[in-house]
C-alpha atoms as a printed R data frame, in Angstrom:
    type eleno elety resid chain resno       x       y       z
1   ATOM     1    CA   UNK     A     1  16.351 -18.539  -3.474
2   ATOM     2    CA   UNK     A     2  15.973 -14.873  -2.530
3   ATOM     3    CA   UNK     A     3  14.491 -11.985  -4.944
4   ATOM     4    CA   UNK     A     4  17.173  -8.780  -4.893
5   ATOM     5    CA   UNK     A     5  15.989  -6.159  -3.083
6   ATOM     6    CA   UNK     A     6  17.840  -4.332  -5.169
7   ATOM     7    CA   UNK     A     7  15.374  -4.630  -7.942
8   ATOM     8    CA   UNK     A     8  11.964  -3.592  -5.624
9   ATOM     9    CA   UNK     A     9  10.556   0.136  -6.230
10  ATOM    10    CA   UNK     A    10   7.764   1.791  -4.300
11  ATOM    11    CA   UNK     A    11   5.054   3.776  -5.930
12  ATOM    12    CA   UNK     A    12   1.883   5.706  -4.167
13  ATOM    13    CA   UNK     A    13  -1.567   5.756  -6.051
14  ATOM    14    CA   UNK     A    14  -3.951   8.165  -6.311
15  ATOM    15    CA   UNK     A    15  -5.921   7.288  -3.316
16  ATOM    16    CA   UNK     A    16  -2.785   7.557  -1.385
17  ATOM    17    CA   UNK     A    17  -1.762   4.363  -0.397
18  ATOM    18    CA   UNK     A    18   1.998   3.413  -1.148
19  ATOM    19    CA   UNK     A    19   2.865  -0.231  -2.535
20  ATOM    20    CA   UNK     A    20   6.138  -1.841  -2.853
21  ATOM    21    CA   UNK     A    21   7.099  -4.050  -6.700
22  ATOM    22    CA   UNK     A    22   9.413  -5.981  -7.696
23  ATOM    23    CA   UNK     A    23  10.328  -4.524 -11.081
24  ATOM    24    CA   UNK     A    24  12.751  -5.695 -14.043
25  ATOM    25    CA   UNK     A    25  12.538  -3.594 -17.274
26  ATOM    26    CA   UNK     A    26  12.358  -5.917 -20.535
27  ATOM    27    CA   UNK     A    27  14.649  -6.332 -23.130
28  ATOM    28    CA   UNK     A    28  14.126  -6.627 -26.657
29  ATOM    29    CA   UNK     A    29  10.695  -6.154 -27.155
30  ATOM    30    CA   UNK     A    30   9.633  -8.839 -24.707
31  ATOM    31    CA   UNK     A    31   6.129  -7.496 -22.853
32  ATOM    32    CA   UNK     A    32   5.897  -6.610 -18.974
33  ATOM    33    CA   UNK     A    33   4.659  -9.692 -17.224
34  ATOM    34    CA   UNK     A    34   2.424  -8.822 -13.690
35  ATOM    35    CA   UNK     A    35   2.136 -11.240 -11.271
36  ATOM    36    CA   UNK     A    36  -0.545 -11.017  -8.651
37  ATOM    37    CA   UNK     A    37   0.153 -13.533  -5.293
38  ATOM    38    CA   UNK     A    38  -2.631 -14.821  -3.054
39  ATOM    39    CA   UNK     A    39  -3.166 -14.782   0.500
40  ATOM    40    CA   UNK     A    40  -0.605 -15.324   2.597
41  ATOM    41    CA   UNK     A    41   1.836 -14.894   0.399
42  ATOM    42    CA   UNK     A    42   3.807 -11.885  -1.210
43  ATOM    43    CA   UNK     A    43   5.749 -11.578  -3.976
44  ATOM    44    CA   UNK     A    44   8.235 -13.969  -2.902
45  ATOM    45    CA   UNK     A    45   6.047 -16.732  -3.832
46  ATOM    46    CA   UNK     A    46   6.550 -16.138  -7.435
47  ATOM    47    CA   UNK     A    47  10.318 -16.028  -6.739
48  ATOM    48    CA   UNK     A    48  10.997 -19.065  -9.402
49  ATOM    49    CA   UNK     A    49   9.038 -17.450 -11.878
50  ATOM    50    CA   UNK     A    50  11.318 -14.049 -11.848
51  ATOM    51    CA   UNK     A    51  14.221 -15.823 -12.231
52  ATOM    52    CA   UNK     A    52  12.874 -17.827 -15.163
53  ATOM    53    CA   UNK     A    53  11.008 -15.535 -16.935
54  ATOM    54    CA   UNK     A    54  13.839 -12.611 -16.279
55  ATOM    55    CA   UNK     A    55  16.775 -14.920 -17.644
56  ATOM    56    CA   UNK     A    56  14.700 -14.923 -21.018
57  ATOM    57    CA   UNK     A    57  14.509 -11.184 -21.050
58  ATOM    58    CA   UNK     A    58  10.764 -10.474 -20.336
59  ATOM    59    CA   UNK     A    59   9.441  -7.265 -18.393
60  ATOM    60    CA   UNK     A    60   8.443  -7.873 -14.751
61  ATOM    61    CA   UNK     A    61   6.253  -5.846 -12.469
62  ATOM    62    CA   UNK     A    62   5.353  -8.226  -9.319
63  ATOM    63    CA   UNK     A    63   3.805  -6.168  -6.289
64  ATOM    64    CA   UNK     A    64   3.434  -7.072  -2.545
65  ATOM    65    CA   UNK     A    65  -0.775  -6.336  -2.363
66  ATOM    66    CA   UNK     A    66  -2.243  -4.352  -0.137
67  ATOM    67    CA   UNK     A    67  -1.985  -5.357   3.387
68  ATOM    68    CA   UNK     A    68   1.369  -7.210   3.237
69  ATOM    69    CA   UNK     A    69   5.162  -7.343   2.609
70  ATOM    70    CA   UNK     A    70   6.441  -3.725   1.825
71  ATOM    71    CA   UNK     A    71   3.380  -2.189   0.965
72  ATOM    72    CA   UNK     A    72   1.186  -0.231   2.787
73  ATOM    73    CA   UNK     A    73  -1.200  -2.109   5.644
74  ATOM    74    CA   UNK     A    74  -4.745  -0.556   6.253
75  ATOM    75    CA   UNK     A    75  -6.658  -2.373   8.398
76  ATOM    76    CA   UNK     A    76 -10.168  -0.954   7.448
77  ATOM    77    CA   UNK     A    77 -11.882  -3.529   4.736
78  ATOM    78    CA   UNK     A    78 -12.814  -0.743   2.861
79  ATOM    79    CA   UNK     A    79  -9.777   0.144   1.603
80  ATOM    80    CA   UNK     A    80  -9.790  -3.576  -0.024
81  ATOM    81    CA   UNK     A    81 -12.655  -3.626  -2.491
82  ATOM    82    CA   UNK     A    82 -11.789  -5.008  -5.499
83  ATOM    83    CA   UNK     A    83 -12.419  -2.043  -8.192
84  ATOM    84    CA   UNK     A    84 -10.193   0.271  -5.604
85  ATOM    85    CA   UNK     A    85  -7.204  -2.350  -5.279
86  ATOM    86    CA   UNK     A    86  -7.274  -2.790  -9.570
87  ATOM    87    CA   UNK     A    87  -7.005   0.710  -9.809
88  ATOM    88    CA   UNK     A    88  -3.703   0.704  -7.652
89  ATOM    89    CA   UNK     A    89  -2.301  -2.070  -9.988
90  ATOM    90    CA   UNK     A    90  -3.250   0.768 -13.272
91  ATOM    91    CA   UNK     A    91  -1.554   3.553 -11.129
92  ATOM    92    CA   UNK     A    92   1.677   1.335 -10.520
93  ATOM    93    CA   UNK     A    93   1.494   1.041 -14.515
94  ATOM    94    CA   UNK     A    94   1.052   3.897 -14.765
95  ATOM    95    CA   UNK     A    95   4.093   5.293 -13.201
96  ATOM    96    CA   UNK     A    96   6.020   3.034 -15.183
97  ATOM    97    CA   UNK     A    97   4.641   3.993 -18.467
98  ATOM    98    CA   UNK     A    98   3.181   0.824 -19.138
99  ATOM    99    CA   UNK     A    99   0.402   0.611 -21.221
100 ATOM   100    CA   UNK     A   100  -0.322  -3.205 -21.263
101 ATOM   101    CA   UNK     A   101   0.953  -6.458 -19.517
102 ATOM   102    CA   UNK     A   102   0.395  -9.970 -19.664
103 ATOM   103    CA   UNK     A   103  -0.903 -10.578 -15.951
104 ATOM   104    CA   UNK     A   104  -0.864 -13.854 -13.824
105 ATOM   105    CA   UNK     A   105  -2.824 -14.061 -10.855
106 ATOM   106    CA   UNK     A   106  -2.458 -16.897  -7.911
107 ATOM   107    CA   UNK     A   107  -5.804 -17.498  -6.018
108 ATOM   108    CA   UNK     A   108  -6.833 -14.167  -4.983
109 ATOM   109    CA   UNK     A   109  -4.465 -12.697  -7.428
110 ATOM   110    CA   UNK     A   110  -6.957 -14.345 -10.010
111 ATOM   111    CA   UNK     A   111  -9.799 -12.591  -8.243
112 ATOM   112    CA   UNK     A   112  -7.996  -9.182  -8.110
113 ATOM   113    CA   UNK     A   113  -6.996  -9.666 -12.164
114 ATOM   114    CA   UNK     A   114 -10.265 -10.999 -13.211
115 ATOM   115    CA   UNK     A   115 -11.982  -7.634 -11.555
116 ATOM   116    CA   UNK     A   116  -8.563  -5.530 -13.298
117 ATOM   117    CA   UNK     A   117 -10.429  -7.396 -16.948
118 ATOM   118    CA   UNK     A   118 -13.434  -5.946 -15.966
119 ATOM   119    CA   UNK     A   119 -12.503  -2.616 -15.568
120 ATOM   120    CA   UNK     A   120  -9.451  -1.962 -17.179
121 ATOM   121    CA   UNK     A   121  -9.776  -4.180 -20.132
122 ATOM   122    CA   UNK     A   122  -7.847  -1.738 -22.524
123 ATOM   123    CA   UNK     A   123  -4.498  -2.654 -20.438
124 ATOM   124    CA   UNK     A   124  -4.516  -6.274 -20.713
125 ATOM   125    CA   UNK     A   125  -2.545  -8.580 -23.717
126 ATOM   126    CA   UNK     A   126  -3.947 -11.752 -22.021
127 ATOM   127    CA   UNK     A   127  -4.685 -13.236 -18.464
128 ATOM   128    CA   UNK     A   128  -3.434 -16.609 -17.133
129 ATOM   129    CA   UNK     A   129  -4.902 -17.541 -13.641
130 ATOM   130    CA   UNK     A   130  -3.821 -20.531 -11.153
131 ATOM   131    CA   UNK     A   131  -6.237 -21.806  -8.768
132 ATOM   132    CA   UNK     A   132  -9.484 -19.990  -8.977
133 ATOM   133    CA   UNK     A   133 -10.290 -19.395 -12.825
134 ATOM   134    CA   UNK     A   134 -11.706 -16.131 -13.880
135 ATOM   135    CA   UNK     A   135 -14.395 -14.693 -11.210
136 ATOM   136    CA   UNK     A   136 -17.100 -13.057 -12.897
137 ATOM   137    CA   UNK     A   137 -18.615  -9.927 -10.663
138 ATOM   138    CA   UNK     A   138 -21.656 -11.917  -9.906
139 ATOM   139    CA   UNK     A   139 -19.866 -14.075  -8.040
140 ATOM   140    CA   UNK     A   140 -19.201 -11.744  -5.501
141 ATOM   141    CA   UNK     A   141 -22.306  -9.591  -5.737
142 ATOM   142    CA   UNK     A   142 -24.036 -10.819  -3.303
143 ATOM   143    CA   UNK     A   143 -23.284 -11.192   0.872
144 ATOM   144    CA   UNK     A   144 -21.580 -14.631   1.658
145 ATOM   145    CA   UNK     A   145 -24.710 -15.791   3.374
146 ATOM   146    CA   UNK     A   146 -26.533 -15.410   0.396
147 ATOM   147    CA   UNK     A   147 -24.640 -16.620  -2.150
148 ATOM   148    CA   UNK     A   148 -25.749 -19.979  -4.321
149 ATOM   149    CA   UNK     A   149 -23.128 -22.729  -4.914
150 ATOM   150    CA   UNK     A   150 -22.928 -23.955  -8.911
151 ATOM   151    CA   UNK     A   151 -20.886 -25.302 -11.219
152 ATOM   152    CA   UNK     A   152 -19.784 -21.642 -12.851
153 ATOM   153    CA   UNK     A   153 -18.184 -20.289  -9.507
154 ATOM   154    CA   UNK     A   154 -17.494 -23.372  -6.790
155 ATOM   155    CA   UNK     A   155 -18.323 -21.501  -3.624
156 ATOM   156    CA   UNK     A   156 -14.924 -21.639  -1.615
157 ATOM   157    CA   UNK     A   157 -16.242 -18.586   0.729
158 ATOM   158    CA   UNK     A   158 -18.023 -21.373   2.243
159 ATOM   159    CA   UNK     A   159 -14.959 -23.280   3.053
160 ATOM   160    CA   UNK     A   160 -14.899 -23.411   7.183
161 ATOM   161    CA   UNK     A   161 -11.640 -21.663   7.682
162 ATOM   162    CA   UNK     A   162 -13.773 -18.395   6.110
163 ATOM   163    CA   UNK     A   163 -15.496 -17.836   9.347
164 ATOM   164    CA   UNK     A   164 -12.162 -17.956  11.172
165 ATOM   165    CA   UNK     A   165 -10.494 -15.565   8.729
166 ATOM   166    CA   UNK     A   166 -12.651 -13.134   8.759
167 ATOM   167    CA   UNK     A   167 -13.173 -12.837  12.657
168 ATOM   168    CA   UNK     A   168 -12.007  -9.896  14.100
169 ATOM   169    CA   UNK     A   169  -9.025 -11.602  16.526
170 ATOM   170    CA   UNK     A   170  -8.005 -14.164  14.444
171 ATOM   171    CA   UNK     A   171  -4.190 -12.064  12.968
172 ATOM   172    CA   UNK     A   172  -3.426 -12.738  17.013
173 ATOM   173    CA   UNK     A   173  -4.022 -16.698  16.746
174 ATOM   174    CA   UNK     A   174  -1.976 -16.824  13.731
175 ATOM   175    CA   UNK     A   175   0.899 -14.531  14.743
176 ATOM   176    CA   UNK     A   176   1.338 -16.475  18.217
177 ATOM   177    CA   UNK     A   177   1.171 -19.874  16.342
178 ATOM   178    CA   UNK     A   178   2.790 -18.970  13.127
179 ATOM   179    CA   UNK     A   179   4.369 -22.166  12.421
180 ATOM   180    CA   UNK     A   180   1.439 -23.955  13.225
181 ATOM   181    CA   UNK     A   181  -0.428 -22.546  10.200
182 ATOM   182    CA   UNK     A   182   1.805 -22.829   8.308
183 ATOM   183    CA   UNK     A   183   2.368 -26.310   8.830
184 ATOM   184    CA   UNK     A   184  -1.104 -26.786   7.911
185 ATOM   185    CA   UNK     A   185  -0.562 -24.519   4.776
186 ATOM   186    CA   UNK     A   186   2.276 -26.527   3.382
187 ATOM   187    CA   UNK     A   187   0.807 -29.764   5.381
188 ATOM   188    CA   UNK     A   188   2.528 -32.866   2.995
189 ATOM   189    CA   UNK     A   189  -0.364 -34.559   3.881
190 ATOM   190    CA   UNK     A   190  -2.473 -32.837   1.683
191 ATOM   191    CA   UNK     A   191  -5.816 -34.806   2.557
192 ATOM   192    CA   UNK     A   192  -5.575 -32.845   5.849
193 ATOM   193    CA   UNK     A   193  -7.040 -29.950   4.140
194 ATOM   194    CA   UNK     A   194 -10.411 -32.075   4.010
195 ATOM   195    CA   UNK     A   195 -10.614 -32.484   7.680
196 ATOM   196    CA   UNK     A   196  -9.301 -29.076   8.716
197 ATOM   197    CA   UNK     A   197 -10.212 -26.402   6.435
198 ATOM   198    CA   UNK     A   198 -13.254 -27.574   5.427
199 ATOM   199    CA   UNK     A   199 -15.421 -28.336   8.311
200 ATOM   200    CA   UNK     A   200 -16.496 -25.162  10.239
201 ATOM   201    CA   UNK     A   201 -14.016 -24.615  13.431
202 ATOM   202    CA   UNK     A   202 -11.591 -26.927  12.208
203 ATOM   203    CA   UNK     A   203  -9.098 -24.097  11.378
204 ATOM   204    CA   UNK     A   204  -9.695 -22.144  14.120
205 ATOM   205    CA   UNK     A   205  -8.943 -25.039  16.632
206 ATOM   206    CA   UNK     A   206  -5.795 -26.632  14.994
207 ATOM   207    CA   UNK     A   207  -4.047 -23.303  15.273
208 ATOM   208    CA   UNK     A   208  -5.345 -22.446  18.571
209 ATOM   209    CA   UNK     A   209  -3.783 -25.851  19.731
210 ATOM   210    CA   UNK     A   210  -0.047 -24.864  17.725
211 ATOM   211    CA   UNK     A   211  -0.475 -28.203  16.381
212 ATOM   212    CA   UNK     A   212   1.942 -29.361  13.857
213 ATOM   213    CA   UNK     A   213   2.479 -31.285  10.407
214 ATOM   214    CA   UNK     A   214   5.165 -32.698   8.064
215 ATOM   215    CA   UNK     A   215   5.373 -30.079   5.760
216 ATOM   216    CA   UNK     A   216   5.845 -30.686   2.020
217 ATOM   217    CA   UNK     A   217   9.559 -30.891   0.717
218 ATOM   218    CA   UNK     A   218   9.346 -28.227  -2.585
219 ATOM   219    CA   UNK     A   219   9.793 -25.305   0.205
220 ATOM   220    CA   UNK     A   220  12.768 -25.666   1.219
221 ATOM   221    CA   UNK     A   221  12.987 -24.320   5.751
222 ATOM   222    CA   UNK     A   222  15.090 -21.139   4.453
223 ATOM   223    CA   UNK     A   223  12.597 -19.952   1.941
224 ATOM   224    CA   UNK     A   224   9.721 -20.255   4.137
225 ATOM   225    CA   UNK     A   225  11.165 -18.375   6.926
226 ATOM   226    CA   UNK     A   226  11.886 -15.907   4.251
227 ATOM   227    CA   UNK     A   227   8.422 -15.353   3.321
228 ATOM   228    CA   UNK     A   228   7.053 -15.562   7.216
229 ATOM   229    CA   UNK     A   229   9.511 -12.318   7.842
230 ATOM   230    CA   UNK     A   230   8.383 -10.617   5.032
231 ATOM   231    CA   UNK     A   231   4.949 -11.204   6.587
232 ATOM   232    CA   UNK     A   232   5.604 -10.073  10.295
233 ATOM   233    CA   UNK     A   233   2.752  -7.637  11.123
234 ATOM   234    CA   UNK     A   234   0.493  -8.656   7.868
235 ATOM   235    CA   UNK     A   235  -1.909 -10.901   8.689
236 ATOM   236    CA   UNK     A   236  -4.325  -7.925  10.347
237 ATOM   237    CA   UNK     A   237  -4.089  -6.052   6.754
238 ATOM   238    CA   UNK     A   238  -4.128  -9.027   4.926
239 ATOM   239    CA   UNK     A   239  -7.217 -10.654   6.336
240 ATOM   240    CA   UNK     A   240  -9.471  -7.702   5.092
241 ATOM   241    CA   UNK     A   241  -9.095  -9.343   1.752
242 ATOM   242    CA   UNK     A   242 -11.705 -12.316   3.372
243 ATOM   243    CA   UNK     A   243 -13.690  -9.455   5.306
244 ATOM   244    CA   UNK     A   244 -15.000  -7.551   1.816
245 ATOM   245    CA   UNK     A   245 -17.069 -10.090   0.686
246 ATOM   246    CA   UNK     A   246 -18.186 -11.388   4.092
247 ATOM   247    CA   UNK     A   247 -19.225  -7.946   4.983
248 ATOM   248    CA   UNK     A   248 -20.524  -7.552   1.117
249 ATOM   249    CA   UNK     A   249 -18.459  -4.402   0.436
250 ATOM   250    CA   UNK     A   250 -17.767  -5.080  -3.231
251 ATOM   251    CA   UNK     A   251 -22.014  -5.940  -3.988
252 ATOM   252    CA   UNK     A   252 -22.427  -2.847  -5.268
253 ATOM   253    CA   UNK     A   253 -19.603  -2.228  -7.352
254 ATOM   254    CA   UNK     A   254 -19.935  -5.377  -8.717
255 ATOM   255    CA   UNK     A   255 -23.361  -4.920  -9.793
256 ATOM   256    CA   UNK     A   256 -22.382  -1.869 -11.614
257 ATOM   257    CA   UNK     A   257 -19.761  -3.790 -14.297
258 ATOM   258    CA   UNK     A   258 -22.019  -3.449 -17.180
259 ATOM   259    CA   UNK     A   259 -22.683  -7.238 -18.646
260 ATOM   260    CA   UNK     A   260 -20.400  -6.259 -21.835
261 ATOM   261    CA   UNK     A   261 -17.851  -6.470 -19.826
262 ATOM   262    CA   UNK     A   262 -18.236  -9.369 -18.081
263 ATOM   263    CA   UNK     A   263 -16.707 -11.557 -20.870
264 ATOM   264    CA   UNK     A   264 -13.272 -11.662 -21.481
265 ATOM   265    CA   UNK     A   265 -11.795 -11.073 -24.919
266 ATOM   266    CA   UNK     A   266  -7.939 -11.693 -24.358
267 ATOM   267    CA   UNK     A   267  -6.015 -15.122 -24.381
268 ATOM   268    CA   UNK     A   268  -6.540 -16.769 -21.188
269 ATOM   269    CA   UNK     A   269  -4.398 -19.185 -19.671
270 ATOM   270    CA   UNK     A   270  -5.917 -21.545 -16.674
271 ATOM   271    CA   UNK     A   271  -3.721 -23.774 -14.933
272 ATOM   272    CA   UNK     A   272  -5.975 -26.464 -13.169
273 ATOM   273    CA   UNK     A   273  -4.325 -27.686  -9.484
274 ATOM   274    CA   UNK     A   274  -5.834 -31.632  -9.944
275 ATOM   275    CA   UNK     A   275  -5.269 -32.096  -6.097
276 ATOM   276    CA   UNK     A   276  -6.534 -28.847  -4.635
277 ATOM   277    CA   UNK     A   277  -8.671 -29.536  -1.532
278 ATOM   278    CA   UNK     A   278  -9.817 -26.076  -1.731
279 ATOM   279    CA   UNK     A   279  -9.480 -23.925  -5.009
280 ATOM   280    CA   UNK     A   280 -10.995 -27.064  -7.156
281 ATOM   281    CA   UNK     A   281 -10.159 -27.459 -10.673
282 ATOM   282    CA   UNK     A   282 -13.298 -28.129 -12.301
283 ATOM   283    CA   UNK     A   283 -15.259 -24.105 -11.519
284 ATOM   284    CA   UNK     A   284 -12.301 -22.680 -12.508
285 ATOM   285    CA   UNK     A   285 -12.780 -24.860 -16.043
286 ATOM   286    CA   UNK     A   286 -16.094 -23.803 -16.340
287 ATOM   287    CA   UNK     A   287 -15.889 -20.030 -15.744
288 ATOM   288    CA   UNK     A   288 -13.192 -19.704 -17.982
289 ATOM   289    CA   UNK     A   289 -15.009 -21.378 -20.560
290 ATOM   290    CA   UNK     A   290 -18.262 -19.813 -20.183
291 ATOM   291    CA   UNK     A   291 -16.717 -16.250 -20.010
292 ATOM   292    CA   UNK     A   292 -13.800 -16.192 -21.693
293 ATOM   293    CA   UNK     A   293 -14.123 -15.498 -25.631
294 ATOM   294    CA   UNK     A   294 -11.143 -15.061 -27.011
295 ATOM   295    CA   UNK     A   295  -8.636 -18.291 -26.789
296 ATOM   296    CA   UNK     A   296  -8.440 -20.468 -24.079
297 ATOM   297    CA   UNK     A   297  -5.534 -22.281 -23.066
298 ATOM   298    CA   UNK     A   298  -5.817 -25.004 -19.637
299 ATOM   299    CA   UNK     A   299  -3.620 -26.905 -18.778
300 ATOM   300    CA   UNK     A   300  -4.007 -29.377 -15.913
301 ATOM   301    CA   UNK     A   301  -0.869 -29.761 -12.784
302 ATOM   302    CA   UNK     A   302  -0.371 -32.736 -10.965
303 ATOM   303    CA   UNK     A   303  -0.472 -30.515  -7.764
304 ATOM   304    CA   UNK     A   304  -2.260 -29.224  -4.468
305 ATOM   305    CA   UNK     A   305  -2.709 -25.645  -3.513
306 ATOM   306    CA   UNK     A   306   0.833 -24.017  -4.481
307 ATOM   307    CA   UNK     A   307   1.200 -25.213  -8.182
308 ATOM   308    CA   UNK     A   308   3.652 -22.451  -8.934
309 ATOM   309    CA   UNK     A   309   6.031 -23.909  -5.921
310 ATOM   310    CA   UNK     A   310   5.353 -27.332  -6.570
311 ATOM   311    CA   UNK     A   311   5.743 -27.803 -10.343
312 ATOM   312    CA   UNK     A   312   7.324 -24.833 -11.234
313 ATOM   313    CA   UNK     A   313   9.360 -26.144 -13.778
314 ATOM   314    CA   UNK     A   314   6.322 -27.536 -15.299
315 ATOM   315    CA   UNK     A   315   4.627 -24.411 -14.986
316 ATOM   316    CA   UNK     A   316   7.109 -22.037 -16.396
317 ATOM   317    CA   UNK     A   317   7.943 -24.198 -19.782
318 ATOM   318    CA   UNK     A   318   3.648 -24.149 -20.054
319 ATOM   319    CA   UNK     A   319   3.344 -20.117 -19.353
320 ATOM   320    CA   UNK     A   320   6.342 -19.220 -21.445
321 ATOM   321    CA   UNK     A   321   5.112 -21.895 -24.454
322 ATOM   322    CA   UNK     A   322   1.526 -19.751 -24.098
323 ATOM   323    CA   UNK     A   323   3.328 -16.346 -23.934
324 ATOM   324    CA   UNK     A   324   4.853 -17.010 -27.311
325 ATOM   325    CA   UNK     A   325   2.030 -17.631 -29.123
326 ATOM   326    CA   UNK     A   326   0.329 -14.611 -28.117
């Protein structure tokens, strides 16, 4: 499945930096949907959810984030703090002359649109999130180093493959051994993640070695090599996204959210991954039930890391059931 390049648009935002969308105009009165990808991904990975949720007529704006695909690709971490990179997702709405959108976030999508609730509340209908649940600002407050594991935010930063993404050399071991990573990304034996991104190193050395996996059999060869061209000359840019909070760039501008706004007050949608070996369901529960006041929809996948890949079907009958209720 490809997504017409016909349909992508390029917009610059106020602090200069020029991104690349996806974009599908809605028709009768349907709202704009934004989708937010995680890392490394683009928006190609939500490539069955535009053709699913544009066959029923909805709105779509679905960006390539900072650092990859067609956007622009700094490669100073500064340029990646979370309250900077929301404010690029208001200027792309704002350019299109949208005032609100329903917005679904992927993993660090989630973290981007949980930080967009925080400060741009005014331009959200409702959030749904897959993988990591809303992130409240203190989660991120603090440097890595110092941060406290509970039950409200599961600490993935201290996931071993952290250290290796957020070395300065490591866009070089992944671009020589692309396929290896990927192998271990889309690795069919999904209790691999335990033993290689978990422990410390672990990462680091199985890429290093261009060692190699089955890989799962819901991404079909031509896709991925779709979405591994669409990421030549990314993974530099895109790793900043790991560097912020290692270096603790976004403490203080997380501190600053004033506690009012901490809470969210639209419909939120989670979609728990049951098999995750990294983004685990049960934090993501919490959080969203702990800060998320108005209603709360969850609904659990029988899936690991890629739920919107692997059960897709599944995923779009559940998003489009919770869309039209809002």
């Amino acid at each position: 499945m490809v997504m017409d390049p016909s349909f992508y648009r390029s917009a610059t935002t106020r602090r200069g930096l020029t991104y690349s969308y996806y974009f599908s105009a809605p028709k009768a009165g349907k709202p704009f949907l934004l989708f937010a990808h995680g890392f490394p991904s683009t928006s190609y990975i939500w490539r069955y959810q535009v053709d699913f949720f544009k066959a029923r007529g909805f709105g779509l704006i679905v960006p390539d984030l900072l650092g990859v695909g067609g956007t622009e690709k700094p490669t100073n971490p500064i340029h990646y703090k979370l309250g900077l990179m929301s404010q690029d997702l208001v200027d792309i709405l704002d350019v299109e002359n949208i005032e609100q959108v329903v917005a679904i976030g992927q993993i660090w999508g989630s973290v981007l649109l949980s930080r967009l609730a925080n400060y741009y509340p005014e331009r959200l209908i409702a959030l749904a999130f897959f993988g990591v649940g809303y992130y409240p600002p203190h989660a991120v407050a603090d440097n890595i180093e110092n941060e406290v594991s509970d039950d409200i935010h599961y600490d993935f930063h201290r996931l071993g493959f952290w250290e290796f993404f957020a070395a300065p050399d490591t866009h070089l071991i992944l671009e020589k051994n692309i396929d290896s990573f990927y192998s271990l990304l889309l690795a069919d034996d999904i209790d691999l993640w335990n033993s290689i991104l978990v422990p410390p190193g672990a990462t680091k050395a199985w890429v290093e070695a261009n060692r190699r996996t089955p890989l799962v059999s819901y991404v079909p060869e031509e896709e991925l090599d779709i979405e591994k061209e669409r990421l030549k000359g990314s993974f530099e840019s895109s790793l900043c996204w790991f560097k912020v909070p290692v270096l603790g760039l976004d403490a203080a501008d997380s501190k600053s959210i004033q506690p009012e706004n901490f809470t969210i007050k639209q419909p939120v949608f989670f979609g728990a991954s049951m098999r995750d070996k990294c983004s685990r369901a049960s934090p993501g529960k919490v959080a969203c039930q702990q800060y998320c006041e108005g209603p709360l929809t969850v609904k659990e996948f029988d899936t690991g890391h890629w739920p919107t890949l692997e059960a897709r079907n599944q995923v779009n009958a559940e998003l489009l059931e919770w869309i039209q209720r809002l």
